[in-house]
N, C-alpha and C positions, 0 to 999 in steps of 0.2 A: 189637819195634820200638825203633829208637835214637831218643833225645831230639830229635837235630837232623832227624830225619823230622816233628817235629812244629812247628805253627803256629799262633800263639793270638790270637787279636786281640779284644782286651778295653778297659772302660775304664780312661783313668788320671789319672781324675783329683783324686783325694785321696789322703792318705795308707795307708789301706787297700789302695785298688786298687794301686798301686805298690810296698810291698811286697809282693803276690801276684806280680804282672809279674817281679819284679828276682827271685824263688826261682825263678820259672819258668825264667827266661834264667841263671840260674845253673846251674841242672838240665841246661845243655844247647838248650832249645829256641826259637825264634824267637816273641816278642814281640812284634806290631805295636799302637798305640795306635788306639784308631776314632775318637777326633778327627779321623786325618789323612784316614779316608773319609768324614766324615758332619760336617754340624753341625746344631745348632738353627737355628728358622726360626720366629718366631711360635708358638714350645710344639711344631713336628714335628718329625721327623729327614727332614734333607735331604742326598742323597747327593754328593761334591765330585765330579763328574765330571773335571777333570785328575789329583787324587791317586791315581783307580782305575785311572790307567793303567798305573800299576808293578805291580797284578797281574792278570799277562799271563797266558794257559795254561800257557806254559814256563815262569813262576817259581813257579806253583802245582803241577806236576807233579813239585816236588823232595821236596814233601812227600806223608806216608803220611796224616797228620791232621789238618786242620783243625778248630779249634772256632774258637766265636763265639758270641761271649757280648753277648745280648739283644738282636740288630741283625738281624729276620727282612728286612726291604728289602736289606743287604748282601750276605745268605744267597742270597739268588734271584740277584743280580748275579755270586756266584762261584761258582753249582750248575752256568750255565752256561759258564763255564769249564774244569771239571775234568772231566778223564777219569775217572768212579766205578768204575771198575774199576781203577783205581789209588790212586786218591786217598777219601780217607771225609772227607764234612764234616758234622757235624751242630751243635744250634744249642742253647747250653748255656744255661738259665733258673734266674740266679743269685738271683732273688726269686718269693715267692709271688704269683701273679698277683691283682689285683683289678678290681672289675668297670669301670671309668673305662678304663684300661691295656688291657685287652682289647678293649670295644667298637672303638679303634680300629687291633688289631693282629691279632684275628683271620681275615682275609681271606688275610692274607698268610703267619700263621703254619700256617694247615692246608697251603701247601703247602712246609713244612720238616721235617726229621726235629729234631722236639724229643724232650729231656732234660732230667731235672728231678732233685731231690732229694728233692721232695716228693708225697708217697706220696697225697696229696688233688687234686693239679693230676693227676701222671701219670693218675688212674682217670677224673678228671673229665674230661680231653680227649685220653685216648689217648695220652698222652706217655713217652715210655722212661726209666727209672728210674735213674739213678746214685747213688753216694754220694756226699754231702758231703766233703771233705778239704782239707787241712791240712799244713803244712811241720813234721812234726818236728824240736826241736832239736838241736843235734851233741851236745850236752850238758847237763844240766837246769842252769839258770842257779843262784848260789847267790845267797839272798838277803840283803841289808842288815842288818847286828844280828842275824844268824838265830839264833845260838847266845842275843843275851840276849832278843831280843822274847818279851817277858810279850802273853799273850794271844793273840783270834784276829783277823784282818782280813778285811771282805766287802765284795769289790768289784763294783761294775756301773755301766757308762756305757750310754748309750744316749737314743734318740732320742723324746719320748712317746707318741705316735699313740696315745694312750689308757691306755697303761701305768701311769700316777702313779698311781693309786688303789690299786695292786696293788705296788706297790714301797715305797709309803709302808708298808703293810702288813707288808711285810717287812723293813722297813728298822726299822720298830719292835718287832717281834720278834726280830730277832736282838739288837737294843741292849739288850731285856729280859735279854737272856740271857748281858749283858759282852763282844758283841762289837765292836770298832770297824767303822764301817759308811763306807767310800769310797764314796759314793755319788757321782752324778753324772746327774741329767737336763734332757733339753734343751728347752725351754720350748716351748707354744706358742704362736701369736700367739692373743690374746682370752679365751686360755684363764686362769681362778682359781686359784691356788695357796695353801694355809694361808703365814700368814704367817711358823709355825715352821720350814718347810721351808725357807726359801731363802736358807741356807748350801750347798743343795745340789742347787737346781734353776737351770741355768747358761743361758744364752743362747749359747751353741756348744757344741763336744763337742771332745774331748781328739785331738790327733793322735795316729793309730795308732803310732806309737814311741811316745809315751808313754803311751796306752793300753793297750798292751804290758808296760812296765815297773808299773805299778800292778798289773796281774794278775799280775805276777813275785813282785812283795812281796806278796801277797796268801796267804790259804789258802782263800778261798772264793770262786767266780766266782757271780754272782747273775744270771738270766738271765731276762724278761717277754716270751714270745712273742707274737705275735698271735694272735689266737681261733682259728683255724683250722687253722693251720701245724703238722704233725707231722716234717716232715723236722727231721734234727738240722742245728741253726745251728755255726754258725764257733766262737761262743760255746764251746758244749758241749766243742770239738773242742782248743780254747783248753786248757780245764778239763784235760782228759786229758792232751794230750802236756806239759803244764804239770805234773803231777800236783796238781791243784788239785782241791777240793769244790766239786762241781755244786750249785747250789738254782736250780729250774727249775719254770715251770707245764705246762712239754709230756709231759703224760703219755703219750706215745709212745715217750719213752725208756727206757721201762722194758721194751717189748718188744725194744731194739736190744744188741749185745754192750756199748757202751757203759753200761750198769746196772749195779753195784755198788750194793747199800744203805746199805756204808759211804761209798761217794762220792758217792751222786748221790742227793738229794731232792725228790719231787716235792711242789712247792706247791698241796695242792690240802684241800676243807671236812677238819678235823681236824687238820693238821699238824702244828701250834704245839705239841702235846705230845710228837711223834716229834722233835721240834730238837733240847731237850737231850739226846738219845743218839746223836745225829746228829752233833753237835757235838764228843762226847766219841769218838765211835769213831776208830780210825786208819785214815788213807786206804790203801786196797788197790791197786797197782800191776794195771794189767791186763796179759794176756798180750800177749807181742810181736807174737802175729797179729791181734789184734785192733786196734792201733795201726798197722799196715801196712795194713789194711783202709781205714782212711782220710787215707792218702797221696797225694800227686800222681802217681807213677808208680804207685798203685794205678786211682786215677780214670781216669788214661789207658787203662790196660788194659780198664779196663771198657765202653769204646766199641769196642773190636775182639775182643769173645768172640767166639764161634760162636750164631750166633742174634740179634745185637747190630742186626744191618741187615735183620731181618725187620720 
């Protein structure tokens, strides 16, 4: 399959989603934003009936792949459209589902072909399994001071949905341990904070270029999943084509090729005494299949095996 067969309509509207977009159309393939098909409406998604008129059958028949990323009402709009004997669209679920989000999407999402990352939604509703992936760099970036930086740095931004308890945690065990701690979380409304934390509990979060660059200077990605979530996050995938040290609570990573013991820690009762060897070991470069495993043209592929549309 060539790049410009493929078709991605996703959102774009921070800095995250937009560098995904802009590697994608660099890759070759066709970018459209779902602003220009859908807006909010009173908290729904409401379809723009004039913008859907530019995709016609004939401008969708140029393409071999369609994805569409978490838009199952635009998904129905262009199943009728395409020729499936030509064309594959399935419907890419870029977050773990929760139970609010569903009650009002599953009517519509049973009749899509979903894909997931996450190895607890796929089992839980029948959904088809991909991997997560990520835009390796052309070249591992070099960092600031690298030859005199004394010491180690552990970075994590992120949003709290409950995580502060679990990153305070961490954030003071690494500090036990002389590392400097980039931390970074984002408050919530109503929610207590010790008053020693906030130097580092922020009321926004860092644009993705510069969130980017902190993990670049960095040796250690710090990562607080959600209770449930086994798929490997963006995070994780950061960490690797970064060559950067994982500390993660998803204890799922240790069954995925992603695991190294020297790279990857899992946060879980006992830790705190596996850190300082953890800390001390030298990171292990993984083999180059296993970093192609979670690529974009790997991901692509993975929607058109043999068995992919059963």
């Amino acid at each position: 399959m060539k790049m410009n067969e493929v078709l991605l309509i996703k959102l774009d509207t921070n800095g995250f989603e937009r560098f995904y977009n802009r590697k994608m159309q660099e890759c070759g393939c066709t970018v459209l934003p779902i602003s220009d098909f859908r807006r909010e409406k009173y908290g729904l998604s409401v379809l723009r009936p004039l913008q859907l008129r530019q995709l016609t059958p004939r401008y969708l028949a140029q393409y071999r792949l369609i994805v569409l990323f978490e838009e199952p009402a635009l998904f129905l709009y262009l199943k009728k459209r395409i020729d499936p004997s030509r064309t594959r669209l399935v419907l890419w679920n870029w977050n773990i589902t929760n139970r609010t989000w569903l009650r009002g999407n599953a009517p519509l999402r049973r009749r899509c072909e979903n894909w997931t990352f996450d190895a607890v939604d796929a089992k839980k509703f029948g959904w088809k399994l991909n991997e997560q992936f990520y835009f390796a760099p052309e070249a591992l970036p070099v960092r600031e001071n690298a030859d005199g930086k004394a010491g180690l740095t552990a970075f994590s931004a992120c949003v709290d949905k409950g995580r502060y308890p679990m990153m305070k945690e961490m954030r003071e065990a690494l500090r036990r341990q002389g590392v400097a701690t980039d931390f970074c979380l984002v408050s919530e409304p109503l929610r207590r904070y010790a008053a020693e934390d906030a130097a580092w509990i922020k009321t926004k979060g860092l644009p993705y270029e510069e969130f980017l660059q902190h993990t670049i200077q960095s040796d250690i990605v710090v990562e607080v999943v959600q209770s449930r979530q086994v798929g490997i996050t963006v995070r994780a995938l950061e960490a690797m084509f970064y060559h950067k040290k994982l500390i993660t609570n998803n204890a799922a990573i240790r069954k995925t090729p992603l695991y190294h013991p020297c790279n990857v820690l899992i946060w879980e009762p006992g830790v705190q005494e596996k850190l300082p060897a953890f800390l001390q070991a030298a990171y292990q470069p993984l083999p180059e299949a296993v970093e192609k495993r979670y690529t974009f043209a790997a991901w692509l592929d993975n929607f058109l095996q043999p068995g992919a549309a059963d």
